[in-house]
N, CA, C and O of each residue as an XYZ file, in Angstrom:
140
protein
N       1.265     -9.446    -36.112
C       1.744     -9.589    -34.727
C       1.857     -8.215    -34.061
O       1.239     -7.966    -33.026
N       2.509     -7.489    -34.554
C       2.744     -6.236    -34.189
C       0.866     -5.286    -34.002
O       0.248     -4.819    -33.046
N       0.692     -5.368    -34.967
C      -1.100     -4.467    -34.981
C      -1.865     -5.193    -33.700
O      -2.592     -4.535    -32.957
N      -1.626     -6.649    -33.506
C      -2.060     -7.700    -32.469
C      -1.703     -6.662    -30.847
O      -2.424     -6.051    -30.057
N       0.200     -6.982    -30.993
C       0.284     -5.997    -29.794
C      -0.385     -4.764    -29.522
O      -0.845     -4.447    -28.426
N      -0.428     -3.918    -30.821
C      -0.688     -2.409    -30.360
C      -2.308     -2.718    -29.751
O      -2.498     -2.059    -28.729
N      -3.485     -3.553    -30.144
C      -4.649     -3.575    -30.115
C      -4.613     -4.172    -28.653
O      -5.543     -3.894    -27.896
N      -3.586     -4.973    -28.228
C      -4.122     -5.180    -26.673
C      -3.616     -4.506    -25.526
O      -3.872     -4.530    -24.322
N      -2.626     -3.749    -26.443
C      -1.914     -2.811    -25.258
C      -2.690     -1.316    -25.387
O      -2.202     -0.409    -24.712
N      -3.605     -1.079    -26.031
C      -4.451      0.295    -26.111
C      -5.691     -0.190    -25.159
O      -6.114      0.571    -24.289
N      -6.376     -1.769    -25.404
C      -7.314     -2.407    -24.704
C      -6.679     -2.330    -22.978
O      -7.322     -2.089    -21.957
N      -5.541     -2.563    -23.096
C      -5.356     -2.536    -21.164
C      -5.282     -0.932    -20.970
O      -5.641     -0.476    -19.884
N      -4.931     -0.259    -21.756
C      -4.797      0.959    -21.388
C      -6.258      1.608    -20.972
O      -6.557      2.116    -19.891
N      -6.971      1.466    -21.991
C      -8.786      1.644    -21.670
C      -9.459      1.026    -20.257
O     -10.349      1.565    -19.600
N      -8.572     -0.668    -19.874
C      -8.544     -1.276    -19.092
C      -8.285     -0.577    -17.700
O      -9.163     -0.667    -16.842
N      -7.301      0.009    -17.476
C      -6.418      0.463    -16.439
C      -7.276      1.812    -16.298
O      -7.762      2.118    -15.210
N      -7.459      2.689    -17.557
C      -8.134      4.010    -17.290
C      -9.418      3.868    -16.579
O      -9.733      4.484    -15.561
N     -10.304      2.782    -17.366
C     -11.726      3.112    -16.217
C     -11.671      2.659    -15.242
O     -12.481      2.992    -14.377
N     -10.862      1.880    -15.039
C     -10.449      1.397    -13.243
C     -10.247      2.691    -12.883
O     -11.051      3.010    -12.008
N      -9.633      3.422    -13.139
C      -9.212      4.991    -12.572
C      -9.989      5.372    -12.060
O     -10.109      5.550    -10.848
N     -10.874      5.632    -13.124
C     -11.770      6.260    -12.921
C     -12.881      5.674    -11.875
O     -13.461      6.381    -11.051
N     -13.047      4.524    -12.009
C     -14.134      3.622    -10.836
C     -13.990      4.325     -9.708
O     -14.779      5.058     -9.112
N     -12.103      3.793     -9.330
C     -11.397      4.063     -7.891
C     -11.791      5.886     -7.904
O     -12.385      6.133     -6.855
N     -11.679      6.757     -8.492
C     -11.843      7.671     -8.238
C     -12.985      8.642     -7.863
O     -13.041      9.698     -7.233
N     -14.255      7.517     -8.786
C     -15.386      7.978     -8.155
C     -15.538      7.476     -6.291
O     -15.703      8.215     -5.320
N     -15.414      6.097     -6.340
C     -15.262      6.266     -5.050
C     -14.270      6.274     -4.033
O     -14.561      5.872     -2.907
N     -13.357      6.605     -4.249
C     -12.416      7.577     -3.315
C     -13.472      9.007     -2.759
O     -13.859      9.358     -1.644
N     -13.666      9.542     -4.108
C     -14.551     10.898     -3.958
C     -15.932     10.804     -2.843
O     -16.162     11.669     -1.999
N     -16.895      9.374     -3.086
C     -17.918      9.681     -2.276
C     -17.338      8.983     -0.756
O     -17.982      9.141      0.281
N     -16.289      8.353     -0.790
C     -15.473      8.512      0.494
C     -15.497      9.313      1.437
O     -16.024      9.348      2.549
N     -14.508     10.297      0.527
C     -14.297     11.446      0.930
C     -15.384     12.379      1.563
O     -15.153     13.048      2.570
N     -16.431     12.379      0.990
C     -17.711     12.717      1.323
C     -18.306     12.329      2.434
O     -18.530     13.174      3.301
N     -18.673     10.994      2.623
C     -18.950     10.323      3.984
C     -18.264     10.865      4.966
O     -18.773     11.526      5.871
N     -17.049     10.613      4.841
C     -15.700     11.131      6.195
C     -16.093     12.755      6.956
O     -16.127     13.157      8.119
N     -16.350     13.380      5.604
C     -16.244     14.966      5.853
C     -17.322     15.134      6.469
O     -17.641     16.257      6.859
């Protein structure tokens, strides 16, 4: 149960990070357009 939790709470974490990263690429070519 416990190894269960840690494996899906590292999976959202991976989850949440490349969203980051998505949003951040385009925030960036946003930013670009605007300027």
């Amino acid at each position: 149960m416990e190894r269960n939790w840690m494996g899906e709470e590292m999976s959202l974490l991976l989850l949440i990070k490349s969203n980051d990263d998505l949003f951040g690429e385009m925030s960036d070519r946003q930013a670009e357009d605007t300027v």
